[in-house]
N, C-alpha and C positions, 0 to 999 in steps of 0.2 A: 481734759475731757475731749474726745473726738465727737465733732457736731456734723452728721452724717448727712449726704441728701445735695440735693441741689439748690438753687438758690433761694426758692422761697422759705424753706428750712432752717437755711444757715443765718436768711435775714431777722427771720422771727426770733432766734434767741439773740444773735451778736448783737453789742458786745455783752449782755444783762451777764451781771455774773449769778453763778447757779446759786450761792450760797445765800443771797438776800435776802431780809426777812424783813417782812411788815404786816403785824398782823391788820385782820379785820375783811369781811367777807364783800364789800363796797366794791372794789374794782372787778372781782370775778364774776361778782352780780350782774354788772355793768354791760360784761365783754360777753356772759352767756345770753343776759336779754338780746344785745345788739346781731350776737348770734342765732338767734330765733330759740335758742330754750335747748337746744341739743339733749341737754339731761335730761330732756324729760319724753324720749322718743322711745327708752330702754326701763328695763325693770334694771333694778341694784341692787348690791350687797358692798356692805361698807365698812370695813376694819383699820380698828386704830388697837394700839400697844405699845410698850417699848420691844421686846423680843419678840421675833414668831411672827409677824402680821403678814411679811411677805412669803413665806413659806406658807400661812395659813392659809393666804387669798388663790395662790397656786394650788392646792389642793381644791379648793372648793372650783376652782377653774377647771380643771382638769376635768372633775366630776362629772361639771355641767357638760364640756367639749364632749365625752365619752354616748352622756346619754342622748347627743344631737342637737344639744342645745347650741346657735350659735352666741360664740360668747366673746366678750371683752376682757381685756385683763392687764389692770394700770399699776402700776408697781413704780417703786422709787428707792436709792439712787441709779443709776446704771451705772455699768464697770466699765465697759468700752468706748459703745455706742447709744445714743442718742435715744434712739430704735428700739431700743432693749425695752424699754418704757412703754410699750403700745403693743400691746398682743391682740391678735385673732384666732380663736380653735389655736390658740400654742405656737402660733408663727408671727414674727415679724409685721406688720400691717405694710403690706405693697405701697413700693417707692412710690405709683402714681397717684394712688389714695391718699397717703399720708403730704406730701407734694400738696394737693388741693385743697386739703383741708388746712396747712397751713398757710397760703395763699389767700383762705376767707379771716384767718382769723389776723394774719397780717392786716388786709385789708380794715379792719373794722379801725376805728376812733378812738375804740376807749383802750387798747392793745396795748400805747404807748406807753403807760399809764403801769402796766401790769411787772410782778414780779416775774422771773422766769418759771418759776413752778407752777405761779395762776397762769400763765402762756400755756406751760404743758400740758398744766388742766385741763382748760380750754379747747387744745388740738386735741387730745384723748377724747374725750367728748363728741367734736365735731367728729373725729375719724367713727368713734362707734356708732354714731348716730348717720351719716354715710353709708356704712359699710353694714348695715343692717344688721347691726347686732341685737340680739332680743335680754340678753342678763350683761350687765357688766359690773364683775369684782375688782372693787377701787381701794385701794390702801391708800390710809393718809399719808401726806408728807410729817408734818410733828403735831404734837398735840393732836385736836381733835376740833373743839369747840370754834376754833376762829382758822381753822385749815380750808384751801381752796375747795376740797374737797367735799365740805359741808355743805356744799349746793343741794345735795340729793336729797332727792327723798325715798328711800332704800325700802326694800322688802323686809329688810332684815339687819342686825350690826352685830359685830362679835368683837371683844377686846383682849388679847390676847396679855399675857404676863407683863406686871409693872413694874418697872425697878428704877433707879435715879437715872436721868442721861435728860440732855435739855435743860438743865436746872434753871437757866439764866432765863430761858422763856418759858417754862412750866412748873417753875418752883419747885424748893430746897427741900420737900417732902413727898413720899409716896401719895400721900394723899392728896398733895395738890395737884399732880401729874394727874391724878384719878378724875380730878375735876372737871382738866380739860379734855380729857380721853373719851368722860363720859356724855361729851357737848354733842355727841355723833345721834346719842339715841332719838329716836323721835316717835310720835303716838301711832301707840297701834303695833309695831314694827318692833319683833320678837330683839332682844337684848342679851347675847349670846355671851359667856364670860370664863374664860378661861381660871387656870388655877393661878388664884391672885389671893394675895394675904389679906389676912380680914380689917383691918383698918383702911387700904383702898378699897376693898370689896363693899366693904359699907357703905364708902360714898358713890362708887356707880350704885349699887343696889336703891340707895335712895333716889339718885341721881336720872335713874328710869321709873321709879314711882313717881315722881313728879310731872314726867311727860305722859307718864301712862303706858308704857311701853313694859310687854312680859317679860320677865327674866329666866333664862335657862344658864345654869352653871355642869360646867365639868366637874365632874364630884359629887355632883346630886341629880340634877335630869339624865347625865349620861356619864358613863364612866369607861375608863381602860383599864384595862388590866395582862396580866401575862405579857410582859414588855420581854422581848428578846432583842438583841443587838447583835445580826450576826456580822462575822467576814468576810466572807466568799460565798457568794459577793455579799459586798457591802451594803446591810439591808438591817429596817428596824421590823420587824414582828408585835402586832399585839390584838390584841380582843377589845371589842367596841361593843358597849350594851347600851339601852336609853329604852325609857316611856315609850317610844315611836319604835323599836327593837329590839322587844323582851329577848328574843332569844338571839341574842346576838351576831356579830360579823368576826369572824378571821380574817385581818389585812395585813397588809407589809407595804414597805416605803421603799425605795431607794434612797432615798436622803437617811442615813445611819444618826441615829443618836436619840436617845429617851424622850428628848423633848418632841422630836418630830413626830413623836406617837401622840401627844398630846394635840398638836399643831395640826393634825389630821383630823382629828377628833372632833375638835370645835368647828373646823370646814363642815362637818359632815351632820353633825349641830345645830349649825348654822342654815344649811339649804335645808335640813326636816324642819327646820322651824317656820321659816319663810315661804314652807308649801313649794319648793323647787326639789323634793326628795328627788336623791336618783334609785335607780333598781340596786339591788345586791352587786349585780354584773358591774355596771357602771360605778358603783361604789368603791368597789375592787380594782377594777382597770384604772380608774384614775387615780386614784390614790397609786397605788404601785406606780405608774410611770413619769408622777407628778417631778418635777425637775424645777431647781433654780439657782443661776449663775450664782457663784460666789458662796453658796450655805452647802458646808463642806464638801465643796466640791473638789472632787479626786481626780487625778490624772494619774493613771498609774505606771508603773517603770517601764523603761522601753531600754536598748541599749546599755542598761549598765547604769542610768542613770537612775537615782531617786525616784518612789514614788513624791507626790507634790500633792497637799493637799490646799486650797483656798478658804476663807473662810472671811466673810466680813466684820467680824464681831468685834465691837466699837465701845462695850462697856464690860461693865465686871460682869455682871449677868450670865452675858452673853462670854463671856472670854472662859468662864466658868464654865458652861454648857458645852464649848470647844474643845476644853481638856477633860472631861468626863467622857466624851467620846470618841475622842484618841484615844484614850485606856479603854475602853471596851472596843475599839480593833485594834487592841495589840500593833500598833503602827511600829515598822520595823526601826529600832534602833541604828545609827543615833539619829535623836526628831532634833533635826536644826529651825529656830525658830526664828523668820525673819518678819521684823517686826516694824510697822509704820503706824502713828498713831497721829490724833487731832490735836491741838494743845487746849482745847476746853473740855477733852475728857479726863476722867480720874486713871491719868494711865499709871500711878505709882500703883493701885490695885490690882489694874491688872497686869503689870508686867510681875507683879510679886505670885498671882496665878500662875500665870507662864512659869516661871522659873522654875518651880513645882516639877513641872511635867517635863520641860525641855531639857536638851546636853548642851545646848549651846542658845545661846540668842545675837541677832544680830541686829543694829535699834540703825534706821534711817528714814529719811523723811521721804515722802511723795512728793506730786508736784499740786501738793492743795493749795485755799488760798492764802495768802499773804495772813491776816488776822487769824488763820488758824491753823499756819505752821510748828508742827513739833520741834523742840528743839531736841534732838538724839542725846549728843552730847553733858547737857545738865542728867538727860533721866542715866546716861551709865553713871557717870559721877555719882546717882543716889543710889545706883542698884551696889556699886562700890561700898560707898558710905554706911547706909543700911543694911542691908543684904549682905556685904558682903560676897559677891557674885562678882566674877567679871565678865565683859561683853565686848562685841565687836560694833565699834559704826562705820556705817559707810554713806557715803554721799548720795548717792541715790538707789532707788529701786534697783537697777540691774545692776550696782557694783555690790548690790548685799545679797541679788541672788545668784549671782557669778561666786561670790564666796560661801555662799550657801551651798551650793550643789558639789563646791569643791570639800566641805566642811562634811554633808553628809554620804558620803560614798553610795553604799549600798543600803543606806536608812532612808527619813522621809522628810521633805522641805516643809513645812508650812509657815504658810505666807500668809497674818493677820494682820489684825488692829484699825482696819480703815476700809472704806470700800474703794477710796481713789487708792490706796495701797496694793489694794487684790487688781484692781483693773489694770493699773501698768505692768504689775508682775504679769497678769496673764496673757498680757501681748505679745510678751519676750518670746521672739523664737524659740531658744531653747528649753523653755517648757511646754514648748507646742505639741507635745503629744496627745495620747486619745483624751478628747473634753468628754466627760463623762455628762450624758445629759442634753450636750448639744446639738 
């Protein structure tokens, strides 16, 4: 991971490593009081999920940028840079802003103390509460209930689709993942809920009766329908209706694939509920032009070379929504599939997804951390063993997409399974062609 900026920056995380985990809300409590309350200088909207949250918070970001809102927009992991994690109206938050705010937050006593992701908090925070932002959309880091992020006290919360991923900190059942998911809601503050199965659905749904907080679900306050997926360009199409909507909206995405119509939906959910509706206009313009690194993101052929598609999809869910949408753009033959994964995900799942859809796969590792290095090697062995499949490893990211791009000629690369996997891929010069988005 590149840790961007000058020194105040580079001192506030080194050495903390990204991955640490301790729950409980005690130290970011600590560092926001000592920080004068930052969070509480903005209105909020606060999403937690396993899939969708960060494409969801980006649309509703979008929305609000379009109608003049100025806005925040905290997202997690980053693929490259540091930075990518702090948006303003859609940009980057300036070196010297960002510099000073983490300067105060270095400064403080209780800092020491914190994990890197309560830091990023923290600076996120401090930067929107600086830089005069009036809304900011905060996506959790995991879970919900005991996440940095739980400081707020939101306008609004929306929960985006649940499926297994975290088990070891959110429990071996949909429903207990629901539990922690649903820690975000609080009184008063509409409880927005995407298309989620009725045994988690149950327990958010109760899980906001007890704070007191309304519930609005996709499928019932508001619905889509007429889902098109086109190709040229690469766009979802679909119809938005709701209570707030009778007669509904025509919108389209840039971001391609069935779910991102849903992923819209609840953004748009989300701010009618919480009273930050935008116009028709603005409804429109931001959704259409909504962008986010890594969720299928397309680069497409230049030279001769492959179109490249990115993707960070890290569970079966999620690897499953990746290959439904390859097949609805027809993506040119042959899809060579190079593949980096965590080793505390369920990657025999998904690689047996993958296999489905791809002509080739190629399995190697990133440069994550040590505790949760894949091993490539065992997973061909089982795709061998099982499957029946054979596979290429390579040692790292650029010797599996140097053999990737030689694998698929005039077909398409895609580079999943990890977000540290898509952010080294997409450093690589030789996929530097147009960032679709950027």
């Amino acid at each position: 991971m590149l840790i961007a900026g000058g020194d105040a920056l580079a001192a506030l995380f080194d050495p903390r490593p990204v991955t640490t985990i301790r729950w409980g809300l005690d130290r970011i409590e600590a560092l926001l009081a000592e920080l004068g309350r930052p969070e509480r200088t903005f209105n909020a909207l606060h999403i937690a999920g396993t899939n969708g949250k960060g494409s969801t918070a980006c649309f509703a970001a979008s929305m609000l940028e379009d109608g003049g809102t100025r806005t925040g927009l905290y997202t997690s992991p980053h693929l490259e840079d540091v930075r990518e994690r702090f948006l303003i109206d859609g940009a980057w938050v300036e070196e010297s802003a960002l510099q000073s705010a983490a300067a105060r937050v270095l400064d403080c006593e209780t800092a020491e103390h914190c994990t890197y992701f309560e830091l990023a908090t923290a600076l996120a925070f401090t930067c929107f509460a600086e830089c005069g932002v009036e809304v900011a959309v905060v996506e959790t880091g995991l879970g919900g209930r005991l996440d940095a992020t739980n400081v707020l006290r939101p306008a609004g919360t929306a929960i985006t689709p649940i499926s297994l991923d975290h088990t070891e900190w959110l429990g071996g059942s949909p429903e207990s993942i629901a539990k922690e998911k649903g820690g975000i809601f609080k009184p008063g503050a509409p409880a927005c809920l995407g298309r989620i199965d009725p045994l988690p659905l149950a327990v958010l749904e109760r899980a906001a009766r007890r704070v007191g907080s309304p519930v609005a679900r996709l499928g019932r306050e508001a619905e889509v329908s007429d889902v098109e997926v086109r190709t040229d360009p690469p766009e979802t199409r679909f119809r938005y209706v709701s209570g707030s909507r009778p007669d509904g909206l025509r919108l389209a995405t840039g971001l391609p694939g069935r779910h991102q119509a849903d992923n819209a939906a609840l953004a748009l959910l989300l701010l009618d509920g919480s009273g930050l509706p935008p116009d028709e206009d603005s409804a429109r313009r931001g959704i259409a032009r909504a962008r986010l690194a890594g969720r299928f993101e397309i680069r497409p052929s230049r030279g001769g070379r492959p179109g490249c598609v990115f993707d960070i999809a890290h569970n079966p869910a999620a690897i499953a929504a990746l290959c439904e949408t390859v097949a609805a753009l027809s993506a040119a033959r042959p899809l060579i599939a190079v593949v980096g994964m965590l080793a505390d995900k369920d990657w025999k799942k998904m690689l047996a997804r993958l296999a489905l859809d791809s002509d080739a796969m190629i399995l190697t590792r990133s440069a994550a951390p040590a505790e949760r290095r894949w091993d490539p090697s065992r997973a061909q062995e089982w795709l061998s063993r099982e499957r029946g499949l054979e596979s290429i490893v390579c040692r790292n990211v650029a010797e599996a997409v140097s053999r990737g791009l030689t694998l698929a000629g005039a077909g398409t690369l895609l580079v999943t399974g990890s977000a540290t996997t898509v952010g080294e891929a997409r450093a690589l010069p030789e996929l530097a062609g147009v960032r679709t988005g950027d």
